[in-house]
PyMOL Python script that loads the backbone (N, CA, C, O; Angstrom):
from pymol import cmd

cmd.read_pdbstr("""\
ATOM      1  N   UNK A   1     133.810 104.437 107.823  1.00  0.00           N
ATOM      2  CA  UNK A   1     132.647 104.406 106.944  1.00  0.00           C
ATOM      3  C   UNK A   1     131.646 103.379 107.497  1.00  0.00           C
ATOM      4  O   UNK A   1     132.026 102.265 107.860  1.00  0.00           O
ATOM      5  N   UNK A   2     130.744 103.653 107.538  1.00  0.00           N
ATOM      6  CA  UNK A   2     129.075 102.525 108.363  1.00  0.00           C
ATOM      7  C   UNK A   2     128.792 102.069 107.149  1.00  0.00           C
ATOM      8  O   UNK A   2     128.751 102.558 106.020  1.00  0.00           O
ATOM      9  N   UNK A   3     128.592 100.950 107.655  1.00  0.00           N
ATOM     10  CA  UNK A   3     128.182  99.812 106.483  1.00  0.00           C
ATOM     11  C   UNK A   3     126.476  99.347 107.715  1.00  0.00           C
ATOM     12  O   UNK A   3     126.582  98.980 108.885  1.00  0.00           O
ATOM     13  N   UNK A   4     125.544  99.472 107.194  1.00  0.00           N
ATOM     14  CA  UNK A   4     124.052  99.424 107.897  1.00  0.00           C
ATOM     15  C   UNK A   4     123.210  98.578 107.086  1.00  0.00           C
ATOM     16  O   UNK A   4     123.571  98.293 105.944  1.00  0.00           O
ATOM     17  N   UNK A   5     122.054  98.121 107.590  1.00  0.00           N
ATOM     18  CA  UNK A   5     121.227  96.930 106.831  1.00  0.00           C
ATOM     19  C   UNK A   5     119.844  97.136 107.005  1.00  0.00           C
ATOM     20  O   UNK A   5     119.415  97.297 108.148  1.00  0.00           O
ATOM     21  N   UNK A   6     119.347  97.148 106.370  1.00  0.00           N
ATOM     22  CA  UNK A   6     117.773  96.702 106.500  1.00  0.00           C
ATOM     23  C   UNK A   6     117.139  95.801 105.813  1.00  0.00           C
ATOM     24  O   UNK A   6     117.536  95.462 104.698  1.00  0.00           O
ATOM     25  N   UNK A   7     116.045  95.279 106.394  1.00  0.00           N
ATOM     26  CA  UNK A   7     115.338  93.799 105.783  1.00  0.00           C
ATOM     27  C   UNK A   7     113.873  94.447 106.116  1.00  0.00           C
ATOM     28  O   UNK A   7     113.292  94.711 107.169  1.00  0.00           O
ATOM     29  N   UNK A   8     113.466  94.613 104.397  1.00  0.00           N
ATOM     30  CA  UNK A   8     112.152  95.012 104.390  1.00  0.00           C
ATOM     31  C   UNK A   8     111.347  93.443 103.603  1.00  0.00           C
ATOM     32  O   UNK A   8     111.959  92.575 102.980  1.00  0.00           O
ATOM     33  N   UNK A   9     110.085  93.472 103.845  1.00  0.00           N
ATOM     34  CA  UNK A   9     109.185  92.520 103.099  1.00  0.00           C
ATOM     35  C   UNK A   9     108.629  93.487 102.044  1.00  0.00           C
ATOM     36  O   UNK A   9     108.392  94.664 102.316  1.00  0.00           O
ATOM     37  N   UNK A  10     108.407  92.894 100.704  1.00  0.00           N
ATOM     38  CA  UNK A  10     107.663  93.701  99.507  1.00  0.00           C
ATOM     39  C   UNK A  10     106.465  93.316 100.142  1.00  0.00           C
ATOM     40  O   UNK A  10     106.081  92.205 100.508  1.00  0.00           O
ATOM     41  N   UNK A  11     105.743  94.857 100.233  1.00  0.00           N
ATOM     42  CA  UNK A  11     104.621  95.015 100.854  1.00  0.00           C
ATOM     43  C   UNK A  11     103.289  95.106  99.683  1.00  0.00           C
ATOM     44  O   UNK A  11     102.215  94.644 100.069  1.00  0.00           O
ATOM     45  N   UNK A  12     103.343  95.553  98.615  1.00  0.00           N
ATOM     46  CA  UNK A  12     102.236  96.123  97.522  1.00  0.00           C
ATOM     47  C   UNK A  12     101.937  94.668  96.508  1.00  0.00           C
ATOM     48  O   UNK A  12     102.813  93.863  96.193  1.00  0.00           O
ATOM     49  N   UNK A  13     101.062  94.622  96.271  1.00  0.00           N
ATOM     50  CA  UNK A  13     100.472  93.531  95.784  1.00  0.00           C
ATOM     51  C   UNK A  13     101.041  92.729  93.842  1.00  0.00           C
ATOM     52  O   UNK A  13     101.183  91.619  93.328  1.00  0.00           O
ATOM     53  N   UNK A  14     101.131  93.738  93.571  1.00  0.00           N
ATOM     54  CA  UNK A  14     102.495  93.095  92.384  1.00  0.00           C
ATOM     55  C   UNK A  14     103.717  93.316  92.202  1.00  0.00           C
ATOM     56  O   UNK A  14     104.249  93.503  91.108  1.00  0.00           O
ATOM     57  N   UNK A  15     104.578  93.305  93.937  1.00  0.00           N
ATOM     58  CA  UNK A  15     106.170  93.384  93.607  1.00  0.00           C
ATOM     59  C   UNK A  15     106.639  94.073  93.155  1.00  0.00           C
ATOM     60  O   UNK A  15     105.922  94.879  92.562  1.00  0.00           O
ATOM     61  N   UNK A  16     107.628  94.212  93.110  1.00  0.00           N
ATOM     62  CA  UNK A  16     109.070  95.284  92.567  1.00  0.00           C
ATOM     63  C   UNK A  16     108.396  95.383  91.114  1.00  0.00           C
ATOM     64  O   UNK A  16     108.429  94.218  90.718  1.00  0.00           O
ATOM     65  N   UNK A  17     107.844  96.112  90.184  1.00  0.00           N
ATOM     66  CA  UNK A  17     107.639  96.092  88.997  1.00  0.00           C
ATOM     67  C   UNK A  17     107.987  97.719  88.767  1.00  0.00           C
ATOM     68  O   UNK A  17     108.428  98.483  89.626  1.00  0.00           O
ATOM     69  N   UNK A  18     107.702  98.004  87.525  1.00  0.00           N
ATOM     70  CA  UNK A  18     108.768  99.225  87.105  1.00  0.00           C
ATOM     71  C   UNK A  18     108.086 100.052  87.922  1.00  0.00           C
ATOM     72  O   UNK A  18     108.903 100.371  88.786  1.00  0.00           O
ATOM     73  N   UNK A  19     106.800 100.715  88.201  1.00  0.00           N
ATOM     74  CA  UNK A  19     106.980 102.107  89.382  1.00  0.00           C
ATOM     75  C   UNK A  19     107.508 102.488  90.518  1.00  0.00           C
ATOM     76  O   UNK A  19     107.857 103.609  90.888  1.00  0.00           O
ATOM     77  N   UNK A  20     107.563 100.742  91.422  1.00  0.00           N
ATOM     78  CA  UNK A  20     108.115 100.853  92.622  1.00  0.00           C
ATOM     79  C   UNK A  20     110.181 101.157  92.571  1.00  0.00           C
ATOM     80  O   UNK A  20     110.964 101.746  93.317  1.00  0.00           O
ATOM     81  N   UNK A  21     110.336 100.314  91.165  1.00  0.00           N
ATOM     82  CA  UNK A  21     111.486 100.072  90.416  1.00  0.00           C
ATOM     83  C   UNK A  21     111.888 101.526  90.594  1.00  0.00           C
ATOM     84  O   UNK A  21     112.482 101.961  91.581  1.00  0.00           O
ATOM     85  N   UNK A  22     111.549 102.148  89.665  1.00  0.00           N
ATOM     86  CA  UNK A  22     111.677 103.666  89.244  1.00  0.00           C
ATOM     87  C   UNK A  22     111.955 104.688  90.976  1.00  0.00           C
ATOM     88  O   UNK A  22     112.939 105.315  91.368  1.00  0.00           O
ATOM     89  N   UNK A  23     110.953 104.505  91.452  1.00  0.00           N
ATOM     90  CA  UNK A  23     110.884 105.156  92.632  1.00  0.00           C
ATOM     91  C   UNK A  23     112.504 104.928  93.742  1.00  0.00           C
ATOM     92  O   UNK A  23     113.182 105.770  94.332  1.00  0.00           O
ATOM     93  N   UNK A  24     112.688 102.898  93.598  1.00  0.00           N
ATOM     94  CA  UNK A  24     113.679 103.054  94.840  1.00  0.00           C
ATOM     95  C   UNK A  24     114.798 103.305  94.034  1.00  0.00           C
ATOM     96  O   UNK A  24     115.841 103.373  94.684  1.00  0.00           O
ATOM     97  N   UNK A  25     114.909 103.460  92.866  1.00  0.00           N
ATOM     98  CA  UNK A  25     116.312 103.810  92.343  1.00  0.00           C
ATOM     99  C   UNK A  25     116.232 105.492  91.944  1.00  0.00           C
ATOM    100  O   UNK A  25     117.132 105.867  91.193  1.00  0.00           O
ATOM    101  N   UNK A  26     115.510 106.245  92.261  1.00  0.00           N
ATOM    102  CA  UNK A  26     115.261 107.610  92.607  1.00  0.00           C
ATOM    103  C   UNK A  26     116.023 108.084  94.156  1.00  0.00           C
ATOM    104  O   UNK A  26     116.872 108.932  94.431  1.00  0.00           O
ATOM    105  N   UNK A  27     115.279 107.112  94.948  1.00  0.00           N
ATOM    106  CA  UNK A  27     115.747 107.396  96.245  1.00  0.00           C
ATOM    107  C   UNK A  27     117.167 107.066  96.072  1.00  0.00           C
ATOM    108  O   UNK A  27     118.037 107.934  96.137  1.00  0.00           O
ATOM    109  N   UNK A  28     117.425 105.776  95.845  1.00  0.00           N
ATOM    110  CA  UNK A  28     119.254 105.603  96.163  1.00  0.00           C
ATOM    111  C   UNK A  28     119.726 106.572  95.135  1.00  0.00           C
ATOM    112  O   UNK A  28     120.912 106.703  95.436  1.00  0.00           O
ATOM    113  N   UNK A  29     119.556 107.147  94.346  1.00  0.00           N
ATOM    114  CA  UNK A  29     120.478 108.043  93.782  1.00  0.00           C
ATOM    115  C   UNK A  29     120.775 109.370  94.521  1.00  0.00           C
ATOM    116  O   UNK A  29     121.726 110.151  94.512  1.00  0.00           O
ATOM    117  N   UNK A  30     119.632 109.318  95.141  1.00  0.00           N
ATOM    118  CA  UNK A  30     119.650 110.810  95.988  1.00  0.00           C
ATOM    119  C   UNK A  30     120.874 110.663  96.833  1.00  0.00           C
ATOM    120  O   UNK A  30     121.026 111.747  97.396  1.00  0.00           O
ATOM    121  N   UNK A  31     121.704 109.931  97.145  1.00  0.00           N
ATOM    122  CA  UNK A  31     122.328 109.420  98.066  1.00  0.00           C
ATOM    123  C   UNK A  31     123.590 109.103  97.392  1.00  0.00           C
ATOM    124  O   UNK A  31     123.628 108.578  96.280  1.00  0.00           O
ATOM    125  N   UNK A  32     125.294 109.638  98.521  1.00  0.00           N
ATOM    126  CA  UNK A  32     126.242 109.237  97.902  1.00  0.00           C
ATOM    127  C   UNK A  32     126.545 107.967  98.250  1.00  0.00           C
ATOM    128  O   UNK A  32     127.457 107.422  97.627  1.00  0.00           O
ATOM    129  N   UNK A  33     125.833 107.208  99.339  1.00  0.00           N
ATOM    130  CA  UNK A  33     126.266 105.813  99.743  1.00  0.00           C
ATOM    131  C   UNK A  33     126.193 105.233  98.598  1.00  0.00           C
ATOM    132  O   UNK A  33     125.604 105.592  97.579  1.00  0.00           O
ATOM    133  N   UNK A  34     127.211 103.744  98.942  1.00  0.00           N
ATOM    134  CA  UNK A  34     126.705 103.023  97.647  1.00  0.00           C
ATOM    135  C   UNK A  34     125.521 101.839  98.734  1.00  0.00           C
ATOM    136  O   UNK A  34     125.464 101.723  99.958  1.00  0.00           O
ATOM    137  N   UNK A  35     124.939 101.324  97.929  1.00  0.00           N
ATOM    138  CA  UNK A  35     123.408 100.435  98.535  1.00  0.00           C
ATOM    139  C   UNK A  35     124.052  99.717  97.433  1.00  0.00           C
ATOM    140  O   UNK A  35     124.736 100.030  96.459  1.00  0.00           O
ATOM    141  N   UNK A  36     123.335  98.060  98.215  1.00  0.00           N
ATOM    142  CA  UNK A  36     123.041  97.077  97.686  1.00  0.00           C
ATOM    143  C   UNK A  36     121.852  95.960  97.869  1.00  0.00           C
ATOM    144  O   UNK A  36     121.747  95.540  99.022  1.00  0.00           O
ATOM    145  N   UNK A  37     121.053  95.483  97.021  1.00  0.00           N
ATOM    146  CA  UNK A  37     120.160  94.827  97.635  1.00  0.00           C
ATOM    147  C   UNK A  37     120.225  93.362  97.254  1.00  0.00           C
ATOM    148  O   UNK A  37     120.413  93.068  96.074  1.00  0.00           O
ATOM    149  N   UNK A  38     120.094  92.500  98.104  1.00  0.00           N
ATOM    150  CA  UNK A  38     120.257  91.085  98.221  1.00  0.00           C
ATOM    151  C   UNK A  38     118.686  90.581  98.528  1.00  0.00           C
ATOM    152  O   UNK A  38     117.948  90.962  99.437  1.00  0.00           O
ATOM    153  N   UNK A  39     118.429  89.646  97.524  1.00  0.00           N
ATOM    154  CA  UNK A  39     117.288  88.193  97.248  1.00  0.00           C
ATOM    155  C   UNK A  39     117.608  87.473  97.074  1.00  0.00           C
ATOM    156  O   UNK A  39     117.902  87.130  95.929  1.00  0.00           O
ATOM    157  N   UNK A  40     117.793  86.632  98.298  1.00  0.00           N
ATOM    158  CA  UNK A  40     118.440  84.738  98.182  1.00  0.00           C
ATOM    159  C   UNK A  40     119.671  85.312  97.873  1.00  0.00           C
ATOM    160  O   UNK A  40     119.969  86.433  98.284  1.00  0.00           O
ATOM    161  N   UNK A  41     120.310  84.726  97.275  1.00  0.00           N
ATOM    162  CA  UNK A  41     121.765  84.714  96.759  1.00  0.00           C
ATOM    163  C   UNK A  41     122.487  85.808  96.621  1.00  0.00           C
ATOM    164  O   UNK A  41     123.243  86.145  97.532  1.00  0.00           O
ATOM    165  N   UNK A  42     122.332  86.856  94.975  1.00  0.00           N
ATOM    166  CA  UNK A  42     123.239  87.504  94.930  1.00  0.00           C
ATOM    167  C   UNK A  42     122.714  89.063  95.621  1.00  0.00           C
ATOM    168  O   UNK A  42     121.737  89.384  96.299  1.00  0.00           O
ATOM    169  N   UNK A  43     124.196  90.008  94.929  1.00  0.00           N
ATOM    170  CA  UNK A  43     123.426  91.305  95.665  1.00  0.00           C
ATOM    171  C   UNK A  43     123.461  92.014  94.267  1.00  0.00           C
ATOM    172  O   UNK A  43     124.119  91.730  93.266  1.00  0.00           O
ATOM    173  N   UNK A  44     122.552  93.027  94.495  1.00  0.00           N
ATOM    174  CA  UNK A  44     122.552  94.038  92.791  1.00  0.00           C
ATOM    175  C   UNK A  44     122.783  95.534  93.236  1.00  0.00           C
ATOM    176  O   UNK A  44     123.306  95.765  94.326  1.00  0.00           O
ATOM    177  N   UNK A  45     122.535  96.181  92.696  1.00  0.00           N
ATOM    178  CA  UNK A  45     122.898  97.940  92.586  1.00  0.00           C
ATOM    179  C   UNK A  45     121.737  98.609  93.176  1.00  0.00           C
ATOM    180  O   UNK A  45     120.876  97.933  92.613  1.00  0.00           O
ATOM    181  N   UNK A  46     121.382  99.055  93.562  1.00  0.00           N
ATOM    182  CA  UNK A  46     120.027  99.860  94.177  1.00  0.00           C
ATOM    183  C   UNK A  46     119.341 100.893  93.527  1.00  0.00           C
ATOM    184  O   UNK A  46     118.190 101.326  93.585  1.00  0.00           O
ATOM    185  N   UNK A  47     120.918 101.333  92.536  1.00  0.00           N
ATOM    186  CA  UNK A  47     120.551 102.598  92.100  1.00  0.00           C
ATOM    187  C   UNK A  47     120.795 102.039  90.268  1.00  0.00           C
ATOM    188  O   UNK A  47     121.521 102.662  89.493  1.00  0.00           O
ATOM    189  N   UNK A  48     120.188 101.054  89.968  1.00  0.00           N
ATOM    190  CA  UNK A  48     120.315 100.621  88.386  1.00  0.00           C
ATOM    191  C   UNK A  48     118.831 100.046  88.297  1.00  0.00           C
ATOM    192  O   UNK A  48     118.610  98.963  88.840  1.00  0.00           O
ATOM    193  N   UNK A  49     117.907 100.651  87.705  1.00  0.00           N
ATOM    194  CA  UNK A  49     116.659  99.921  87.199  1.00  0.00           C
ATOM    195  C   UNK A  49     116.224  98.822  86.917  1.00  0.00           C
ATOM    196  O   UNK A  49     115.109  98.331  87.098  1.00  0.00           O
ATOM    197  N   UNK A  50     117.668  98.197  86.195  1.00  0.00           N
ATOM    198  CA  UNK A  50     117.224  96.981  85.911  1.00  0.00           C
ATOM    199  C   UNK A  50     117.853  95.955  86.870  1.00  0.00           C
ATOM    200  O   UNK A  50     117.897  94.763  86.565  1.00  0.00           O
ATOM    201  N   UNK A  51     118.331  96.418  88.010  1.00  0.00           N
ATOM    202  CA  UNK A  51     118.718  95.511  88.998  1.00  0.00           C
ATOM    203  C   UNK A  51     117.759  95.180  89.613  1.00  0.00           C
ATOM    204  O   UNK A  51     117.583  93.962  89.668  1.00  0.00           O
ATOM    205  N   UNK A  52     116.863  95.967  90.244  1.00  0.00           N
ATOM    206  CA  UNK A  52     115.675  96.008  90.952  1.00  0.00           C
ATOM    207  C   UNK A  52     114.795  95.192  90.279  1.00  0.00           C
ATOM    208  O   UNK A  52     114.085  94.380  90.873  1.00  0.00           O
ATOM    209  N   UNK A  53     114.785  95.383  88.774  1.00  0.00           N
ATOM    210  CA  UNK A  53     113.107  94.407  88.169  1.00  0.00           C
ATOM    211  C   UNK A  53     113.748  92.843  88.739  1.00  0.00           C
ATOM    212  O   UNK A  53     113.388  92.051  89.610  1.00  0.00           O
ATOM    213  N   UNK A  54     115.025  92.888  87.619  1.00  0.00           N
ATOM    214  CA  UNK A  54     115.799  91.663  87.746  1.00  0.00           C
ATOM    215  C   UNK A  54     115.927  90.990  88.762  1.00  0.00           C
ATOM    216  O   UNK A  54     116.379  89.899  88.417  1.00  0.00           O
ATOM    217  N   UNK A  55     115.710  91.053  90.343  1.00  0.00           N
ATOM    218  CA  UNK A  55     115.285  91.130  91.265  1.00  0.00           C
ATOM    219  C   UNK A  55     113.902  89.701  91.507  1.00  0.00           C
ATOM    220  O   UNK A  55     113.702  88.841  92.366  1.00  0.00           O
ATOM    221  N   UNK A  56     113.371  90.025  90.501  1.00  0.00           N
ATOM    222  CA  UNK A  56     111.664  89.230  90.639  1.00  0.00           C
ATOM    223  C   UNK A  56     110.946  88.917  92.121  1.00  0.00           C
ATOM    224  O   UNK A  56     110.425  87.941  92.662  1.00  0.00           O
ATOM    225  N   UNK A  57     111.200  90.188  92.429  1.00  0.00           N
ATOM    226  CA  UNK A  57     110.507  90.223  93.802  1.00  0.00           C
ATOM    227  C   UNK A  57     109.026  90.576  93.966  1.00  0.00           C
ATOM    228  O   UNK A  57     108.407  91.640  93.995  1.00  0.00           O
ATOM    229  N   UNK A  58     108.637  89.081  94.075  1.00  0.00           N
ATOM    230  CA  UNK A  58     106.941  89.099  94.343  1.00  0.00           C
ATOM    231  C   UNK A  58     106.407  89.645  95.551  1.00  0.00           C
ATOM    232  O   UNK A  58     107.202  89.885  96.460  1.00  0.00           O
ATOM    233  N   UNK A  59     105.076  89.903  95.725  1.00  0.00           N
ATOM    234  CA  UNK A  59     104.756  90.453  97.319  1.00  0.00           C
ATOM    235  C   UNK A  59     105.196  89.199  97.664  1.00  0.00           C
ATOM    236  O   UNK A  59     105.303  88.056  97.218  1.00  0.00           O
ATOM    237  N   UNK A  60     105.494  90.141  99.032  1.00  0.00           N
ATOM    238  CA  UNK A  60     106.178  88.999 100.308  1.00  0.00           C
ATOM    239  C   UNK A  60     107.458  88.435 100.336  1.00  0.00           C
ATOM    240  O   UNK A  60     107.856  87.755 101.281  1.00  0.00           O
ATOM    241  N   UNK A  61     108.085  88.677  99.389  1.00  0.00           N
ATOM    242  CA  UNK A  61     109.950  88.670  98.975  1.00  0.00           C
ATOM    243  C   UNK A  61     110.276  89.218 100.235  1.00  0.00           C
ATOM    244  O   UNK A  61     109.744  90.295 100.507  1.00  0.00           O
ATOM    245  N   UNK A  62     111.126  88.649 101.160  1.00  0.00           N
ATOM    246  CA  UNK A  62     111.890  88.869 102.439  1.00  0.00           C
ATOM    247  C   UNK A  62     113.233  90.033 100.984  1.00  0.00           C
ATOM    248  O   UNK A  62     113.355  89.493  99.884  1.00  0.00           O
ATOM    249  N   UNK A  63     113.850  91.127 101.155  1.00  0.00           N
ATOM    250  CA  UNK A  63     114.713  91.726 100.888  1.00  0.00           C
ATOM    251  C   UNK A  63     115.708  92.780 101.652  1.00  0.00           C
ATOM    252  O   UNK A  63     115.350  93.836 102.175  1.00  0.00           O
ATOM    253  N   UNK A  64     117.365  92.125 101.584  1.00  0.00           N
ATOM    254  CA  UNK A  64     117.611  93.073 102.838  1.00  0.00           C
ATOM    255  C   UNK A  64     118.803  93.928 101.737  1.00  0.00           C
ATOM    256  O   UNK A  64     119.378  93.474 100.748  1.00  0.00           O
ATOM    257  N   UNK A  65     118.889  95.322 102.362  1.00  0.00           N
ATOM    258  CA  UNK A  65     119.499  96.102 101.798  1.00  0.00           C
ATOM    259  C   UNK A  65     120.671  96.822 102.440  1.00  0.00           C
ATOM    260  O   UNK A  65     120.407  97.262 103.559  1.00  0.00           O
ATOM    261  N   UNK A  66     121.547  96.984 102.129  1.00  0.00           N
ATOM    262  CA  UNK A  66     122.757  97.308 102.492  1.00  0.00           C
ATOM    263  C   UNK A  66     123.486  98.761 102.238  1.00  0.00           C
ATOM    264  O   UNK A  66     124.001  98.848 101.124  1.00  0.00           O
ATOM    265  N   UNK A  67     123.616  99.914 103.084  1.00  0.00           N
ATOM    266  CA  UNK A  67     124.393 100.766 102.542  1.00  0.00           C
ATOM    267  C   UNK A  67     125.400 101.284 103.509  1.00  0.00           C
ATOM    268  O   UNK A  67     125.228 101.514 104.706  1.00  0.00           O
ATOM    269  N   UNK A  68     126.474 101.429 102.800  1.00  0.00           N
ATOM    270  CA  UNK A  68     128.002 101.848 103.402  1.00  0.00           C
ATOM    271  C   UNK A  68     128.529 103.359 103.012  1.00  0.00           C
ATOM    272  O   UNK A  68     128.781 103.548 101.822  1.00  0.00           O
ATOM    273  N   UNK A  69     128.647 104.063 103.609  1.00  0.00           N
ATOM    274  CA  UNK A  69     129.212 105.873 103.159  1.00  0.00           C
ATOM    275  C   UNK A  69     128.795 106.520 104.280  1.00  0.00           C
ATOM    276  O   UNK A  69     128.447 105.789 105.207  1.00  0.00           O
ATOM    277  N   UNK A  70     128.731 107.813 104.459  1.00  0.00           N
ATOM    278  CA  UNK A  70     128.196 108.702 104.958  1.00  0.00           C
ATOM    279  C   UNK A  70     126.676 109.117 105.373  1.00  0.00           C
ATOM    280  O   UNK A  70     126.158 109.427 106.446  1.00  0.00           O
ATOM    281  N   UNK A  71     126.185 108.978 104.013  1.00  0.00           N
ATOM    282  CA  UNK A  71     124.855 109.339 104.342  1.00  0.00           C
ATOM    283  C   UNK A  71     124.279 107.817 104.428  1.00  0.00           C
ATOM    284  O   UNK A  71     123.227 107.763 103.792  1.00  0.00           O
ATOM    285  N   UNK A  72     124.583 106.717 104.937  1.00  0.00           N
ATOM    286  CA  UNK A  72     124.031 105.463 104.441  1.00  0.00           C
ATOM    287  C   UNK A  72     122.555 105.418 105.019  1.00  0.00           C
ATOM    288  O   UNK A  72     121.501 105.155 104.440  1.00  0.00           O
ATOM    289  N   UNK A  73     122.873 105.850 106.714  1.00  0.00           N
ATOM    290  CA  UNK A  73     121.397 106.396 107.143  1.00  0.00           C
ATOM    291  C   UNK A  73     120.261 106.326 106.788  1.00  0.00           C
ATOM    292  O   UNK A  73     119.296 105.562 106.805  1.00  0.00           O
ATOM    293  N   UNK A  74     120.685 107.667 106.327  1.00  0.00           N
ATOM    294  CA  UNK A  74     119.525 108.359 105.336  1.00  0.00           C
ATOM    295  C   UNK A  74     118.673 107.494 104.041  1.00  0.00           C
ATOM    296  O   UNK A  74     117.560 107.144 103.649  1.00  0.00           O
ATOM    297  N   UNK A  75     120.089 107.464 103.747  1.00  0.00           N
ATOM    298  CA  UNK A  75     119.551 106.353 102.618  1.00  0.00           C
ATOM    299  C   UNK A  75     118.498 104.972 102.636  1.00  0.00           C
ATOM    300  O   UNK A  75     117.564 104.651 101.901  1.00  0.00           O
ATOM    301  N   UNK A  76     119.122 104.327 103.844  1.00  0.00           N
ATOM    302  CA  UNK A  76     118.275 103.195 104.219  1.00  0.00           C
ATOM    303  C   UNK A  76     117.015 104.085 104.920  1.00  0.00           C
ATOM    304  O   UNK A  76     115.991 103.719 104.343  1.00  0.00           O
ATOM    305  N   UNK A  77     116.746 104.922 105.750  1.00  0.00           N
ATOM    306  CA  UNK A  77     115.655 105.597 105.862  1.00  0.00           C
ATOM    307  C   UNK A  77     114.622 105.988 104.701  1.00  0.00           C
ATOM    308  O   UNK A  77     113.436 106.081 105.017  1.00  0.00           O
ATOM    309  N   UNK A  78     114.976 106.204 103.484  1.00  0.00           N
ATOM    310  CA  UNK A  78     114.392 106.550 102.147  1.00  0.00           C
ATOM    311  C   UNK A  78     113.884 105.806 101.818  1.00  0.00           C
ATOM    312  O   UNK A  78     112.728 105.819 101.395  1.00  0.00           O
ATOM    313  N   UNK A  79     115.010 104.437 101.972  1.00  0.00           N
ATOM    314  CA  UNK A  79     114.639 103.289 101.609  1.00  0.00           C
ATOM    315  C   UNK A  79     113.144 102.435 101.999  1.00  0.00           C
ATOM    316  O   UNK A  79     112.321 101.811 101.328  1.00  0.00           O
ATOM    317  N   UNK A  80     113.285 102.765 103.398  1.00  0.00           N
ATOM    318  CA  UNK A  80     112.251 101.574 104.412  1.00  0.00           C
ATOM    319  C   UNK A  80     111.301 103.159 104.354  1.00  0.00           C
ATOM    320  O   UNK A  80     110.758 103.184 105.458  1.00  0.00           O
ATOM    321  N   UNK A  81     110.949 104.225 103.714  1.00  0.00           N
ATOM    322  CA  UNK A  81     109.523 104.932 103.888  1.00  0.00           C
ATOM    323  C   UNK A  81     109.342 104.439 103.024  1.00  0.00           C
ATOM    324  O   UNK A  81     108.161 104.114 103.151  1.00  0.00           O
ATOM    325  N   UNK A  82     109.828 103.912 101.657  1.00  0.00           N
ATOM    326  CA  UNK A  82     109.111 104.028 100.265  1.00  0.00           C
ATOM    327  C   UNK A  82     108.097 102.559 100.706  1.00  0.00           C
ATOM    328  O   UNK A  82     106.901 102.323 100.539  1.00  0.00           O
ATOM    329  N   UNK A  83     109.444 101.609 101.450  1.00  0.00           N
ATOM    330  CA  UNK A  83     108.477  99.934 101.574  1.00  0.00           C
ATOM    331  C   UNK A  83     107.463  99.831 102.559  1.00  0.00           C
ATOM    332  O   UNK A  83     106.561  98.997 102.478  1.00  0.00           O
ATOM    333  N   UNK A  84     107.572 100.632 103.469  1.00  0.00           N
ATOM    334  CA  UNK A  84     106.238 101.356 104.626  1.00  0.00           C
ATOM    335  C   UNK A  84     105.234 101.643 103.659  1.00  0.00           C
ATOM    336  O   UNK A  84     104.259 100.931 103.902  1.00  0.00           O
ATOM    337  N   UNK A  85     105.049 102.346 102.707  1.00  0.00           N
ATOM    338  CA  UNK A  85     103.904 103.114 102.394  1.00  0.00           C
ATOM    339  C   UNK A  85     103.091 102.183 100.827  1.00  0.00           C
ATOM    340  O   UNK A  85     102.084 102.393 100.152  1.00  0.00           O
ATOM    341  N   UNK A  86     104.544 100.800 100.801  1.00  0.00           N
ATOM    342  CA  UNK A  86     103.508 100.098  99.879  1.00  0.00           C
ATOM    343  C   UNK A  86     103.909 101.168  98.486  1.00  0.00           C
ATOM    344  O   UNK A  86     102.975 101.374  97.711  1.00  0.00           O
ATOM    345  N   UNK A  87     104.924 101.670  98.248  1.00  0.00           N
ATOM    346  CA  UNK A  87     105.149 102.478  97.059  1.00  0.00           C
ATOM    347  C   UNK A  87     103.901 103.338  96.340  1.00  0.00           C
ATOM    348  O   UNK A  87     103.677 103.661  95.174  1.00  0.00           O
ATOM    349  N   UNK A  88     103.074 103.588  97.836  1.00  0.00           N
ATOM    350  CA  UNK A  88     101.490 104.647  97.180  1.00  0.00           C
ATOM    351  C   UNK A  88     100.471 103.946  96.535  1.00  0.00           C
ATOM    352  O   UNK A  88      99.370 104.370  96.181  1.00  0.00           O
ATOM    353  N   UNK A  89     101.025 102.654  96.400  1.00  0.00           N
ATOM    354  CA  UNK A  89     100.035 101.910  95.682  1.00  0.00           C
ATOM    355  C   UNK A  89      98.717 100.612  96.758  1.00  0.00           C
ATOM    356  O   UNK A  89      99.013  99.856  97.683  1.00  0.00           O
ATOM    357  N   UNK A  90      97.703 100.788  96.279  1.00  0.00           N
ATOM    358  CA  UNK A  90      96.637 100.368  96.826  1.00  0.00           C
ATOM    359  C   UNK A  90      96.215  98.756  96.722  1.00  0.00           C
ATOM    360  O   UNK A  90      95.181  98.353  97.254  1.00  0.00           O
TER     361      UNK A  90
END
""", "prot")
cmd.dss("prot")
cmd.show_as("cartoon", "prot")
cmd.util.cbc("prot")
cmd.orient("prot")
């Protein structure tokens, strides 16, 4: 089983707040890996809403994410388009 990482920066100008929220726990569900995402210290669920707010990731939060399974790939690929594109927001 691959256990893989990525370290994205919150790119969009007010942080992880509920749309971007909503969106990356859309993507990790799509996915049987399990993901985890780590800020400073602990790690949370990828795919629980309120892990992500809980999170308080302001722009520019260094965040690295973790997924282990099969499709983990993919997953972290889902992952790093949503933080590429700034979650659509301007």
């Amino acid at each position: 089983m691959a256990e893989l990482q990525l370290s994205v920066v919150v790119p969009n100008r007010f942080g992880i707040h509920a749309r971007p929220a909503v969106l990356l726990v859309k993507a990790a569900s799509g996915f049987q890996a399990d993901i985890q995402v780590r800020n400073g210290g602990g790690y949370v669920n990828a795919k629980s809403l309120m892990s992500w707010l809980s999170l308080g990731a302001a722009k520019g939060t260094p965040l690295t994410i973790w997924a282990s399974g099969h499709d983990a790939d993919r997953a972290l690929e889902a992952m790093a388009a949503l933080f590429e594109t700034a979650f659509d927001e301007s």
